[in-house]
C-alpha positions in Angstrom: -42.5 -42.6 -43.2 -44.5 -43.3 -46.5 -45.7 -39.8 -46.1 -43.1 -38.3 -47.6 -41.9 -40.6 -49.9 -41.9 -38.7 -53.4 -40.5 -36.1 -51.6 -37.4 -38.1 -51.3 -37.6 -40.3 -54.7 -37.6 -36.2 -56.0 -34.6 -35.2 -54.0 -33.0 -38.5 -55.1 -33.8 -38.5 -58.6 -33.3 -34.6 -59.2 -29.6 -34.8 -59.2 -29.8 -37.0 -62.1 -31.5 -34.0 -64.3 -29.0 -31.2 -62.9 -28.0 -29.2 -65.4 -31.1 -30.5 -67.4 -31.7 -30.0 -71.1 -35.4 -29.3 -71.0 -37.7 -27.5 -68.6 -41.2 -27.3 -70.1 -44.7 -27.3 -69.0 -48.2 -25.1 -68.4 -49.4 -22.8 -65.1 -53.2 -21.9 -64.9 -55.2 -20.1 -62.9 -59.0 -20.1 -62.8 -61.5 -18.5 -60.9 -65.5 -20.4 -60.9 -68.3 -18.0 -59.3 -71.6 -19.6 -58.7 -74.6 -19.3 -56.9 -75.8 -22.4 -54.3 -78.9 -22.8 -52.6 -79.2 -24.6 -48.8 -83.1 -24.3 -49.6 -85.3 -22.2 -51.4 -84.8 -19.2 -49.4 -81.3 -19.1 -48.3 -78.4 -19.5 -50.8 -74.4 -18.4 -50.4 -72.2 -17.2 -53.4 -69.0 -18.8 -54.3 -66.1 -17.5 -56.1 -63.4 -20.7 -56.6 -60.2 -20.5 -57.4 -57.6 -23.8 -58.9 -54.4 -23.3 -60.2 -52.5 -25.8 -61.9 -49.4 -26.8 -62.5 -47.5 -29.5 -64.8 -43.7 -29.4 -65.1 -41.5 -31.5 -67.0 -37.6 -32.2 -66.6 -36.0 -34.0 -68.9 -32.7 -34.9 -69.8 -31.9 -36.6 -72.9 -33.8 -39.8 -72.5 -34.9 -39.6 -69.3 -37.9 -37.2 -67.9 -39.7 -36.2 -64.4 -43.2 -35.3 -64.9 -45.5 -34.0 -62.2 -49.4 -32.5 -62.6 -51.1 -31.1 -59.5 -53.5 -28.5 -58.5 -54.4 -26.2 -55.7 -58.1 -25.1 -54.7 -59.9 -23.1 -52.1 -62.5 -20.7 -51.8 -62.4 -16.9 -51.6 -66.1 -16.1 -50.2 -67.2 -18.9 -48.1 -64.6 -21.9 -47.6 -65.6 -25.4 -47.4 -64.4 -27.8 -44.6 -61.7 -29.2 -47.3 -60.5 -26.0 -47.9 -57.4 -25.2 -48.9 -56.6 -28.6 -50.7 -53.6 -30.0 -53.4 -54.2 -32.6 -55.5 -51.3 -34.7 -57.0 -52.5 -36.1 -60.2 -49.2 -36.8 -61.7 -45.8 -37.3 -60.0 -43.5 -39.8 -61.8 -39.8 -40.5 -63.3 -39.5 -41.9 -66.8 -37.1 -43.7 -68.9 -37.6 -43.9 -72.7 -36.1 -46.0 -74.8 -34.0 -48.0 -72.6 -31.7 -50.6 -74.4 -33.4 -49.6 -77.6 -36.8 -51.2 -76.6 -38.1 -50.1 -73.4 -39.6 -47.4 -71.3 -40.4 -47.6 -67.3 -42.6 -45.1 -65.4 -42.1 -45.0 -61.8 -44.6 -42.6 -59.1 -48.1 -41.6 -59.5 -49.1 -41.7 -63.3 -52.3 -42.2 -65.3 -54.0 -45.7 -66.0 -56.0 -45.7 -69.0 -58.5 -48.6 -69.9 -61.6 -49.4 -71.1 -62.7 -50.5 -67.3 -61.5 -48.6 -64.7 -59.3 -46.1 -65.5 -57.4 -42.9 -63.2 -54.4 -42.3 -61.6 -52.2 -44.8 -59.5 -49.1 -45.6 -57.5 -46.2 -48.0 -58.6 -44.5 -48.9 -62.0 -45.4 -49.2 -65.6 -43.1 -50.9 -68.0 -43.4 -50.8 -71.9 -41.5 -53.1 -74.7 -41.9 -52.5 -78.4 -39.8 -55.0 -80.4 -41.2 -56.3 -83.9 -44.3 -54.7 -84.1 -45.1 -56.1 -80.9 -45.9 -53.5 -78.1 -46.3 -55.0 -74.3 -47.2 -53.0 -71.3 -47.2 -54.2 -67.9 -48.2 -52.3 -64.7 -48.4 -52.8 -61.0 -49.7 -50.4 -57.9 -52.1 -49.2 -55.9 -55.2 -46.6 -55.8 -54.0 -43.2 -54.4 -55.7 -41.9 -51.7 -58.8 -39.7 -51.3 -58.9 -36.5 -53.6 -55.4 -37.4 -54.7 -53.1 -36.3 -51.7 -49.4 -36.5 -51.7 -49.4 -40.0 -49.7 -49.4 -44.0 -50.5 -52.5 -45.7 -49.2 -52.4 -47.2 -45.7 -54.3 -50.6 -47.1 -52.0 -51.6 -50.1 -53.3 -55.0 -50.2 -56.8 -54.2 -50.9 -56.3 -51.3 -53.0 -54.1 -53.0 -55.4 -53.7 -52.6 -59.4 -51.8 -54.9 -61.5 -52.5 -55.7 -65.3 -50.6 -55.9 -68.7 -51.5 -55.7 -72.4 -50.1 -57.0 -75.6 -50.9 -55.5 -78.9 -49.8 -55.5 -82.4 -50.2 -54.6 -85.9 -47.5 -57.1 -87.3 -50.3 -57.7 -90.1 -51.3 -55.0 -92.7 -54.2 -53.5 -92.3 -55.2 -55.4 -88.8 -54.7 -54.1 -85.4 -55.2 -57.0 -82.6 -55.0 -56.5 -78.5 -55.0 -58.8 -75.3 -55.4 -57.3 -71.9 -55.5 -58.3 -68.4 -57.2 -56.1 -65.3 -56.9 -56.9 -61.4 -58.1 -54.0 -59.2 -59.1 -54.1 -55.6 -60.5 -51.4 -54.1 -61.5 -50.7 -50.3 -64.1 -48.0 -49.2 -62.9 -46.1 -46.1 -64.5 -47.2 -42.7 -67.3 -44.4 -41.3 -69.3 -43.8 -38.4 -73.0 -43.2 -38.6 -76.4 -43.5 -36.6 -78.1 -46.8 -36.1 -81.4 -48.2 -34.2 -81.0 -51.1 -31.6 -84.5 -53.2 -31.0 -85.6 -50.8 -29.0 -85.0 -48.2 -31.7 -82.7 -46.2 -29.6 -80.1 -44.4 -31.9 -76.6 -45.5 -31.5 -73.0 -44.7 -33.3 -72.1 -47.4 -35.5 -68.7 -48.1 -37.2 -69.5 -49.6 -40.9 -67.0 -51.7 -42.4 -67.0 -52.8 -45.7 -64.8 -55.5 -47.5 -62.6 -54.2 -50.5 -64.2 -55.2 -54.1 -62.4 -56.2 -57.4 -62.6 -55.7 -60.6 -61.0 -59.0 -62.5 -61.4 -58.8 -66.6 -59.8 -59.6 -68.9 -59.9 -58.2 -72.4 -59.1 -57.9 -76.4 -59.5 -55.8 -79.0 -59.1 -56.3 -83.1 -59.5 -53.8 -86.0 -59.2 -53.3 -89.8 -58.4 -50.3 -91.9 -58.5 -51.2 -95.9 -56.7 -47.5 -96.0 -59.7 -47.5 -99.0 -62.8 -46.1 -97.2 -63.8 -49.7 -94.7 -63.1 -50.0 -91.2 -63.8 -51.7 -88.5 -63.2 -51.8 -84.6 -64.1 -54.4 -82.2 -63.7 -54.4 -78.3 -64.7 -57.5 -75.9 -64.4 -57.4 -71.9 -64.8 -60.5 -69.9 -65.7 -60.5 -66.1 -63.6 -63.6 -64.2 -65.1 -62.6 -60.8 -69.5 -62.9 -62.2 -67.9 -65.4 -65.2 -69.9 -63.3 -67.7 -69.5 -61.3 -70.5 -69.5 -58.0 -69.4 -69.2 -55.9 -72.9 -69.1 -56.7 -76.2 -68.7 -53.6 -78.8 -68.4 -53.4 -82.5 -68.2 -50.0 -85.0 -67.2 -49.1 -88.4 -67.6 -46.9 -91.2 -67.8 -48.0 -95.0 -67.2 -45.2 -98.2 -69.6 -47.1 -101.0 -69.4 -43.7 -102.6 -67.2 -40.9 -102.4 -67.4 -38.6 -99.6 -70.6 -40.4 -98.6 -70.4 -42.9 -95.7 -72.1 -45.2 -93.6 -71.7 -45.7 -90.1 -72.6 -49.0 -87.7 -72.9 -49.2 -84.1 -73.7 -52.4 -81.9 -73.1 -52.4 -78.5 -74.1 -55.2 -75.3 -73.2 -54.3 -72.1 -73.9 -56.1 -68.4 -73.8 -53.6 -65.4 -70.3 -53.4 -64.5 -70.4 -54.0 -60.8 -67.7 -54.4 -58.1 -67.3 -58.2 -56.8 -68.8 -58.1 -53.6 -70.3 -54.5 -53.6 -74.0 -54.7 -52.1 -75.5 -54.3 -55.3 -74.4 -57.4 -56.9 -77.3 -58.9 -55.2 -79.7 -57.0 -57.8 -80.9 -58.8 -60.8 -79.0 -56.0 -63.4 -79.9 -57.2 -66.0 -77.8 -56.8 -70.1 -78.7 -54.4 -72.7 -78.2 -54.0 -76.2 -77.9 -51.2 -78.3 -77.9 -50.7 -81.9 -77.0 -47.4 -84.2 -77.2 -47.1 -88.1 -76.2 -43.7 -89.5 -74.6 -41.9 -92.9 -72.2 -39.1 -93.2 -71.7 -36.7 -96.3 -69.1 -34.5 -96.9 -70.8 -31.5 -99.4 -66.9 -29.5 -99.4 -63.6 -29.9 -96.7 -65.7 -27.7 -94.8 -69.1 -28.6 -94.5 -70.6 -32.7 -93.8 -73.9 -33.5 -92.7 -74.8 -36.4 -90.3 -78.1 -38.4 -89.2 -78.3 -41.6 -87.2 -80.8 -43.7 -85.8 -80.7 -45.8 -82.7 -82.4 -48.4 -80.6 -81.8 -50.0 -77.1 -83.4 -52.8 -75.8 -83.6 -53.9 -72.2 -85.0 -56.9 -70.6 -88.8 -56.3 -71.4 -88.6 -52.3 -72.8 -86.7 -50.8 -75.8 -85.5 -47.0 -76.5 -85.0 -45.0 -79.7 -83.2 -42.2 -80.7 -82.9 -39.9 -83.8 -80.4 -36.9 -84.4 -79.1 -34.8 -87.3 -77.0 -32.2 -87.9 -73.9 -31.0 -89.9 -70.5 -30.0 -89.0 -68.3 -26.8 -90.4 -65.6 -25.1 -90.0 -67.5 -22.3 -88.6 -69.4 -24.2 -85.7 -72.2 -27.0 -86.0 -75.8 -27.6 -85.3 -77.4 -31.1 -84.1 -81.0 -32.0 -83.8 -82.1 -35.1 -80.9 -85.1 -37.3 -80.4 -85.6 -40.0 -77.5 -88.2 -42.0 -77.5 -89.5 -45.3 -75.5 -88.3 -46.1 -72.3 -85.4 -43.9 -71.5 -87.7 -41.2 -72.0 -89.2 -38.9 -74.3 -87.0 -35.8 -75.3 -86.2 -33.2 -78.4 -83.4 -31.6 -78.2 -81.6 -28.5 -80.4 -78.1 -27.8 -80.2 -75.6 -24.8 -82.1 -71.9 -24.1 -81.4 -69.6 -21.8 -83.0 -66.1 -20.3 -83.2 -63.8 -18.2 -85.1 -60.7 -16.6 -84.9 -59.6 -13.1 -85.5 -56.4 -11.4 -85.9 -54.4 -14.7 -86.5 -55.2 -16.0 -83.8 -55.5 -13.0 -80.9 -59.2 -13.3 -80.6 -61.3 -16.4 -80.5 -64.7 -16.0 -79.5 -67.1 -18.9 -79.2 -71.1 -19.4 -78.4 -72.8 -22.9 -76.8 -76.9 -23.1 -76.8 -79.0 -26.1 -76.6 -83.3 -26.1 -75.8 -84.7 -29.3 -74.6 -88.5 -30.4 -74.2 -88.5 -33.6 -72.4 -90.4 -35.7 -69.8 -89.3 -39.2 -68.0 -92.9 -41.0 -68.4 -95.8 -40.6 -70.7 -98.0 -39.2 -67.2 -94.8 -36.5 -66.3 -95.3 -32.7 -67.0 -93.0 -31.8 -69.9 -90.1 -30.1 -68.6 -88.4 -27.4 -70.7 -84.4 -27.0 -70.4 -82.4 -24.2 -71.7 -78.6 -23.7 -71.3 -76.2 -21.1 -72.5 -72.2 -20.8 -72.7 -70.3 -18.0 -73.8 -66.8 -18.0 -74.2 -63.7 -15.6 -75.2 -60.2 -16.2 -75.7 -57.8 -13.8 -75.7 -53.9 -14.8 -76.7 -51.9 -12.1 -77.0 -48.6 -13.7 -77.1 -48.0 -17.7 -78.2 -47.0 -18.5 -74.5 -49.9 -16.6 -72.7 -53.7 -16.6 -73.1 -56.4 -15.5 -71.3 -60.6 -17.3 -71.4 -63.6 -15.6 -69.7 -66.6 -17.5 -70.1 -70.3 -17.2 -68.5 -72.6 -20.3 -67.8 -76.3 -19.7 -67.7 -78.8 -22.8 -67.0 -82.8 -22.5 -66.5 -84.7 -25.5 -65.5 -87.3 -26.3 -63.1 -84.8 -27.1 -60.7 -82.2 -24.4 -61.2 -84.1 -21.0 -62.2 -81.9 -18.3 -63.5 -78.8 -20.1 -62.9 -75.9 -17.7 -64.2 -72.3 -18.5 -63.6 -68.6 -17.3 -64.3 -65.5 -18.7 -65.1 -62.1 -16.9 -65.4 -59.2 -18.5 -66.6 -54.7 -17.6 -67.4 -52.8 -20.6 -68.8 -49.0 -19.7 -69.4 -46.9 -22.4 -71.4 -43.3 -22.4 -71.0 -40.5 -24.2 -72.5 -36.8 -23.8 -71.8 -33.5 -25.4 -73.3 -30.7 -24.9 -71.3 -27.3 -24.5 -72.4 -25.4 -27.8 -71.0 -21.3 -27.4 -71.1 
């Protein structure tokens, strides 16, 4: 019966829009061709198509919202094939009794932790600068299908978060995060003493994430500000992240920019690799930004990251404009040693008709001192094409050369039509 349960909240809920006042939303269409290879001698083509869709109803306050997508295969399909996703499928109120709005469906979780999509209700108060949201649910089921999970108990989602910027110039946040989440049972070959294979059913027990959070920042509106962000795991009683940026304008158009980052492995309570030693790192950036005209700023930054007993560097340079930008990379240390070049650009033609774009980036890199340097190149070219404000067409082509993926060329083809309609209510 929960099958089809948003197939009934729709039917129930629909009436409640009819006539409706709005009807808006986006339909695309994309087409992906690649080449893949089973081993070095055999390979298939592949020529994917996904199409989109996200429709909204609304009615004065109150809107239906839905995102979902269709894919398949025209050349070879996969076992999966055809397949819908349901990303988002919910009803919404705004502004109820002047202060609050409720979400009810599938509908997106956002978060510094564990963000997606999920099943249940999201409620929202704003009164004197004050802004409280509270949520409750469960994970949706694998690759998004139209159904509620079978194990709502250990796939459960429940949080809140209270913010406010009652105080000039400050912004402060408290959160709370409880997530369970329970891999599906699967069969797979074992050995017995003897080392005869057997079929084994492996059963794992659901893990949790359990933080809780908060957040505090300052904007002089003068050229200073500052962002903090702190996450705190109740399940390993640690401090899993810890993050602090800003920018300061000693000069004008020239800033500078500050980065500090700690971070623990953020691991699931009672996955398998909570038994490994993961151990913090830190990571620190200094950099400078300056603005030459309203359409041309240069950047450079420098980096470190330490780890238990090694540390990492990094360089990079480059400028932005309105024309497109270029950005030089260096790695050194323990992550790896790498230089790395990258240009983009884009204009428009015509007001708008014809937008054509370029993407290139050259890498020289190697994992260990002892490794062969590898070389990566990689190539995008794109072209838009918008004839009319509601209809545009994008043809792009992927090519990738490494010494894993020689002469990788690849196409993508893509329509998006936007439409929005008011309708006449007597």
């Amino acid at each position: 019966m929960k099958k089809y349960l948003y197939t009934f909240l729709l039917l129930l809920l629909l009436p409640g829009f009819s006539p409706a006042q709005n009807i808006n939303g986006r339909i695309t269409s994309m087409f992906y061709g690649f080449q893949r290879y089973d081993n070095p001698g055999n390979s298939a083509k592949y020529i994917r198509n996904y199409d989109m869709a996200a429709l909204n109803v609304n009615k004065d306050n109150y809107s239906f919202r839905t995102l979902f997508n269709y894919e398949t295969d025209f050349s070879n399909q996969q076992a999966s094939d055809p397949r819908v996703r349901f990303y988002n499928l919910y009803f919404e109120g705004r502004n109820l009794f002047n202060v609050a709005t409720i979400k009810l469906g599938r509908q997106p979780i956002i978060n510094s932790i564990s963000g997606g999509v999920f099943d249940g209700a999201t409620v929202k108060v704003n009164y004197w600068d004050m802004h409280f949201t509270g949520y409750y649910g469960a994970n949706v089921p694998a690759y998004q299908k139209l159904d509620l999970i079978n194990d709502w108990s250990n796939n459960d989602i429940y949080g809140a978060k209270l913010t406010t910027s009652k105080l000039t110039n400050f912004f402060f946040g408290f959160s709370y995060l409880h997530k369970n989440y329970k891999p599906n049972n699967y069969t797979t070959v074992r050995l017995d003493s003897l080392y005869n294979p057997y079929f084994a059913t492996i059963k794992r027990e659901a893990s949790t994430f359990d933080f809780i959070s908060a957040e505090a920042g300052f904007d002089n509106q003068k050229g200073f500000s500052i962002d903090s962000r702190f996450n705190y795991d109740l399940k390993f009683v640690k401090t899993s992240l810890f993050e602090l940026q800003g920018r300061y304008e000693t000069i004008q158009n020239l800033g500078l920019l500050f980065y500090y980052n700690y971070r623990k492995p953020l691991l699931k309570y009672n996955t398998v690799l909570s038994v490994f030693d993961g151990q913090n790192s830190q990571e620190f950036e200094l950099g400078v930004d300056y603005r030459i005209s309203p359409t041309f700023t240069i950047l450079a930054k420098v980096g470190d990251v330490e780890y238990k007993d090694e540390t990492s560097q990094r360089i990079s340079f480059g400028c932005n404009t309105t024309y497109g930008s270029i950005f030089y990379r260096k790695n050194l240390g323990y992550a790896g040693e790498l230089d790395a070049i990258s240009i983009s650009t884009g204009y428009s033609f015509m007001q708008g008709l014809l937008t054509p774009s370029l993407g290139a980036a050259y890498t020289h890199y190697k994992l260990n001192p002892e490794d062969k340097t590898q070389n990566l190149a990689t190539f995008i070219v794109n072209l838009n094409l918008r004839p009319w404000r509601l209809l545009s067409f994008d043809l792009q082509g992927q090519f990738l050369n490494n010494p894993l993926y020689k002469q990788d060329f690849r196409f993508m083809f893509k329509i998006n039509y936007w439409f929005n309609t008011n309708l006449n209510v007597i």
